[in-house]
C-alpha positions as a Markdown table, in Angstrom:
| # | Residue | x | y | z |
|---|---|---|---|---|
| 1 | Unk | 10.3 | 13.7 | 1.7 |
| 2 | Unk | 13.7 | 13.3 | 2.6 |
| 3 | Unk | 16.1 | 16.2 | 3.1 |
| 4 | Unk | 19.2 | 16.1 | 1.5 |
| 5 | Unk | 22.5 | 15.7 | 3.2 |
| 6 | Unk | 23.8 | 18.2 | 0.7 |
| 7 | Unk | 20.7 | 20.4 | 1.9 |
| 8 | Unk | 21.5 | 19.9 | 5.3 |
| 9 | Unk | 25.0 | 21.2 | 5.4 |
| 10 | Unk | 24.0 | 24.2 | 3.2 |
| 11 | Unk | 21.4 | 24.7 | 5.7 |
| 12 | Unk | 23.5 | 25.0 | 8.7 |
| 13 | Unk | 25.8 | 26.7 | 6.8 |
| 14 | Unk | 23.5 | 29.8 | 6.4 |
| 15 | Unk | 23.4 | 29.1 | 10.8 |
| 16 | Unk | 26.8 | 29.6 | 10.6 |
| 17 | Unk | 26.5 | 32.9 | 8.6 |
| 18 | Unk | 23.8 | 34.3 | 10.7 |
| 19 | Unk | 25.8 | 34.0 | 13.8 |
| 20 | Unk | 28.5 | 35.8 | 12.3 |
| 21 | Unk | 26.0 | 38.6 | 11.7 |
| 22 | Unk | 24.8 | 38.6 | 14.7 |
| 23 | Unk | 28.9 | 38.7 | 16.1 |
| 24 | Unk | 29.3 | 41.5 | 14.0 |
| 25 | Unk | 31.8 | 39.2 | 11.8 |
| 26 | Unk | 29.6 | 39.1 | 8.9 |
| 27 | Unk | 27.4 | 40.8 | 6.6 |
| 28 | Unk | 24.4 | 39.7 | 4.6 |
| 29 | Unk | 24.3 | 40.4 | 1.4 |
| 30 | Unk | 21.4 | 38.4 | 0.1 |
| 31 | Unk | 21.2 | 35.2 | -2.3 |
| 32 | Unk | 25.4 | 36.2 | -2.8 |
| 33 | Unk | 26.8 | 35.1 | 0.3 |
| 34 | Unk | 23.6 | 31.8 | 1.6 |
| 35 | Unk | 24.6 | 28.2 | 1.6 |
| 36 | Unk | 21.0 | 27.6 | 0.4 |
| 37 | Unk | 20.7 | 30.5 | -2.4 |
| 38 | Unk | 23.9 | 29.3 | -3.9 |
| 39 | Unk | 22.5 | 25.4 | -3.7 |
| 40 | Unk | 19.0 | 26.2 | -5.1 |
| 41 | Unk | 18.6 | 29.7 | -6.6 |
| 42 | Unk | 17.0 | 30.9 | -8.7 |
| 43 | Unk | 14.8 | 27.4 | -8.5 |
| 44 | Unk | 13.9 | 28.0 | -5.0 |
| 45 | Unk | 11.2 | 25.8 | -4.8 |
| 46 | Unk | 14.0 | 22.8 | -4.2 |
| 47 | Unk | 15.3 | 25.0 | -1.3 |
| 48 | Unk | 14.6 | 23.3 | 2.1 |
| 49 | Unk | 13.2 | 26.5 | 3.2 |
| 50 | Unk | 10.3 | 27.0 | 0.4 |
| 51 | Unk | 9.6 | 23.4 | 0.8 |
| 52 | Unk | 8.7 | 24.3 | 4.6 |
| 53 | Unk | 6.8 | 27.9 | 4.0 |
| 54 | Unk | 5.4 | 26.8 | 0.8 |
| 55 | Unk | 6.5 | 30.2 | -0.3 |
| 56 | Unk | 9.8 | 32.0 | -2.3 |
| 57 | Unk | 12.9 | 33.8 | -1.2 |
| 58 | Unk | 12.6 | 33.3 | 2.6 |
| 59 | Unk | 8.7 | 34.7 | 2.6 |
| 60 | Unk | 7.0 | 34.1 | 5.8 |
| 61 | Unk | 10.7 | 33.8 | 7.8 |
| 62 | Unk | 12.3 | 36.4 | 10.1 |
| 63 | Unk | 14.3 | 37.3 | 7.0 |
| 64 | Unk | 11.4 | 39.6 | 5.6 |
| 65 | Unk | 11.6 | 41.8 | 8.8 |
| 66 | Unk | 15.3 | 41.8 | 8.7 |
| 67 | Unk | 15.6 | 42.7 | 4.6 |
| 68 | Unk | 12.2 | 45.6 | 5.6 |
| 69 | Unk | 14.1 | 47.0 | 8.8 |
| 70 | Unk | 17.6 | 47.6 | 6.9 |
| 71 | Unk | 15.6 | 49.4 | 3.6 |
| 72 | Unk | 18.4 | 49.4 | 1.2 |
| 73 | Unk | 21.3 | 49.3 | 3.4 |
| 74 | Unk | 23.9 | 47.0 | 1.6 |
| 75 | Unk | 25.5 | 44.9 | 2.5 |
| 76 | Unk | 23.4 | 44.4 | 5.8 |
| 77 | Unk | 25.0 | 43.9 | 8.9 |
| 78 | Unk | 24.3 | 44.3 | 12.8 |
| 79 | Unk | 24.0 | 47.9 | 13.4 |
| 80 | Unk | 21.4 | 48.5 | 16.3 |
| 81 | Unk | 19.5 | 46.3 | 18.6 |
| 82 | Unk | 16.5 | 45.7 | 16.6 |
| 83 | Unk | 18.7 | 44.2 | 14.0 |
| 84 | Unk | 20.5 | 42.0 | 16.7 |
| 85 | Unk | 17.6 | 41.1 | 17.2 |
| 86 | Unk | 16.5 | 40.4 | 14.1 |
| 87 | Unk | 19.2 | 38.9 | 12.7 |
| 88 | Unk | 18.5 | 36.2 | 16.0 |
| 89 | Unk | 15.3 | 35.5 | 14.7 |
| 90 | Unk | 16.7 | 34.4 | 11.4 |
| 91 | Unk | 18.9 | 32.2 | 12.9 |
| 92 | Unk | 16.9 | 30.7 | 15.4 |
| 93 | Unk | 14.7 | 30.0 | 12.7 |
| 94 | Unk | 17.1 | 28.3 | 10.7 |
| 95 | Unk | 17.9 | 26.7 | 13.7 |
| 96 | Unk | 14.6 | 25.3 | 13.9 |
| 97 | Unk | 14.4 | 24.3 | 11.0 |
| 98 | Unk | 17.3 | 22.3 | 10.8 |
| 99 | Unk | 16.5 | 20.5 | 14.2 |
| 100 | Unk | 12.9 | 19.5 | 12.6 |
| 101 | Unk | 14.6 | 18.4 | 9.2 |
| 102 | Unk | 17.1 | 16.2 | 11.1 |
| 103 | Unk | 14.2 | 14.6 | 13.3 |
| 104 | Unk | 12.1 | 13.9 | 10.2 |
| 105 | Unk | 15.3 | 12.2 | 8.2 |
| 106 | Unk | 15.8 | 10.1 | 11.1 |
| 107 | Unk | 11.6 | 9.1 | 11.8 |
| 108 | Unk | 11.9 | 8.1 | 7.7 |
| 109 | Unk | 15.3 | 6.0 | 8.3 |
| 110 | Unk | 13.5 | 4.0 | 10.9 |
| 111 | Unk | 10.4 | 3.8 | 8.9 |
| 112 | Unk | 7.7 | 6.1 | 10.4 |
Protein backbone atom coordinates (compact mmCIF):
# COMPACT_ATOMS: atom_id res chain seq x y z
CA UNK A 1 0.00 0.00 0.00
CA UNK A 2 0.81 3.30 -0.76
CA UNK A 3 1.51 5.97 1.90
CA UNK A 4 -0.11 9.06 1.55
CA UNK A 5 1.59 12.26 0.76
CA UNK A 6 -0.74 13.82 3.27
CA UNK A 7 0.56 10.97 5.62
CA UNK A 8 3.93 11.70 4.84
CA UNK A 9 4.11 15.35 5.78
CA UNK A 10 2.15 14.61 9.02
CA UNK A 11 4.64 12.12 9.67
CA UNK A 12 7.70 14.15 9.48
CA UNK A 13 5.85 16.67 11.06
CA UNK A 14 5.66 14.71 14.43
CA UNK A 15 10.03 14.47 13.46
CA UNK A 16 9.89 17.96 13.65
CA UNK A 17 8.06 17.91 17.13
CA UNK A 18 10.23 15.42 18.57
CA UNK A 19 13.33 17.37 17.87
CA UNK A 20 11.92 20.22 19.50
CA UNK A 21 11.52 18.00 22.55
CA UNK A 22 14.53 16.81 22.47
CA UNK A 23 15.94 20.85 22.07
CA UNK A 24 14.01 21.54 24.96
CA UNK A 25 11.69 23.85 22.56
CA UNK A 26 8.78 21.66 22.86
CA UNK A 27 6.56 19.63 24.91
CA UNK A 28 4.48 16.51 24.32
CA UNK A 29 1.34 16.49 25.17
CA UNK A 30 -0.01 13.44 23.56
CA UNK A 31 -2.65 12.99 20.61
CA UNK A 32 -3.05 17.21 21.22
CA UNK A 33 -0.11 18.50 19.72
CA UNK A 34 1.00 14.95 16.71
CA UNK A 35 0.83 15.61 13.08
CA UNK A 36 -0.45 11.96 12.86
CA UNK A 37 -3.00 11.98 15.92
CA UNK A 38 -4.62 15.04 14.61
CA UNK A 39 -4.70 13.28 10.84
CA UNK A 40 -6.03 9.85 12.07
CA UNK A 41 -7.28 9.85 15.61
CA UNK A 42 -9.28 8.40 17.11
CA UNK A 43 -9.27 5.84 13.83
CA UNK A 44 -5.75 5.01 14.28
CA UNK A 45 -5.73 2.12 12.40
CA UNK A 46 -5.29 4.60 9.08
CA UNK A 47 -2.33 6.02 10.96
CA UNK A 48 0.99 5.17 9.15
CA UNK A 49 2.29 4.10 12.40
CA UNK A 50 -0.46 1.24 13.35
CA UNK A 51 -0.24 0.17 9.79
CA UNK A 52 3.53 -0.62 10.59
CA UNK A 53 3.21 -2.16 14.34
CA UNK A 54 -0.08 -3.59 13.65
CA UNK A 55 -0.95 -2.15 16.90
CA UNK A 56 -2.86 1.30 18.51
CA UNK A 57 -1.65 4.57 19.97
CA UNK A 58 2.18 4.14 19.21
CA UNK A 59 2.28 0.48 20.99
CA UNK A 60 5.40 -1.31 20.37
CA UNK A 61 7.40 2.33 19.53
CA UNK A 62 9.83 4.19 21.86
CA UNK A 63 6.79 6.25 22.80
CA UNK A 64 5.57 3.63 25.38
CA UNK A 65 8.91 4.01 27.33
CA UNK A 66 8.76 7.67 26.99
CA UNK A 67 4.77 8.08 28.13
CA UNK A 68 5.96 5.00 31.25
CA UNK A 69 9.23 6.97 32.24
CA UNK A 70 7.38 10.58 32.64
CA UNK A 71 4.14 8.73 34.85
CA UNK A 72 1.79 11.53 34.70
CA UNK A 73 3.93 14.43 34.22
CA UNK A 74 1.96 16.73 31.78
CA UNK A 75 2.76 18.19 29.45
CA UNK A 76 6.06 16.03 28.94
CA UNK A 77 9.09 17.51 28.14
CA UNK A 78 13.02 16.90 28.36
CA UNK A 79 13.79 16.92 31.95
CA UNK A 80 16.79 14.35 32.57
CA UNK A 81 18.91 12.32 30.40
CA UNK A 82 16.87 9.29 30.30
CA UNK A 83 14.17 11.27 28.70
CA UNK A 84 16.70 12.89 26.13
CA UNK A 85 17.19 9.83 25.54
CA UNK A 86 14.03 8.73 25.12
CA UNK A 87 12.61 11.25 23.48
CA UNK A 88 15.64 10.32 20.71
CA UNK A 89 14.35 7.02 20.33
CA UNK A 90 11.03 8.39 19.39
CA UNK A 91 12.31 10.30 16.89
CA UNK A 92 14.75 8.14 15.39
CA UNK A 93 11.99 5.93 15.07
CA UNK A 94 9.93 8.16 13.25
CA UNK A 95 12.83 8.77 11.47
CA UNK A 96 12.94 5.36 10.35
CA UNK A 97 9.91 5.08 9.59
CA UNK A 98 9.62 7.69 7.28
CA UNK A 99 12.85 6.74 5.41
CA UNK A 100 11.20 3.09 4.86
CA UNK A 101 7.77 4.72 3.77
CA UNK A 102 9.52 6.96 1.23
CA UNK A 103 11.61 3.86 -0.16
CA UNK A 104 8.52 1.78 -0.52
CA UNK A 105 6.37 4.78 -2.37
CA UNK A 106 9.11 5.02 -4.66
CA UNK A 107 9.79 0.76 -5.34
CA UNK A 108 5.59 0.95 -6.08
CA UNK A 109 6.07 4.13 -8.47
CA UNK A 110 8.56 2.15 -10.48
CA UNK A 111 6.52 -0.94 -10.29
CA UNK A 112 8.23 -3.42 -7.80
Amino acid sequence: MKTSKRALEALKGSIVKWNKIITGAGVDTGPDNCPLCMLYFPACDKCPICIETDEMCCDLTPYVAWEGHLKGRYPRNVFDSKSLRLARAERDWLEALYKKLVRRNKQKARGK
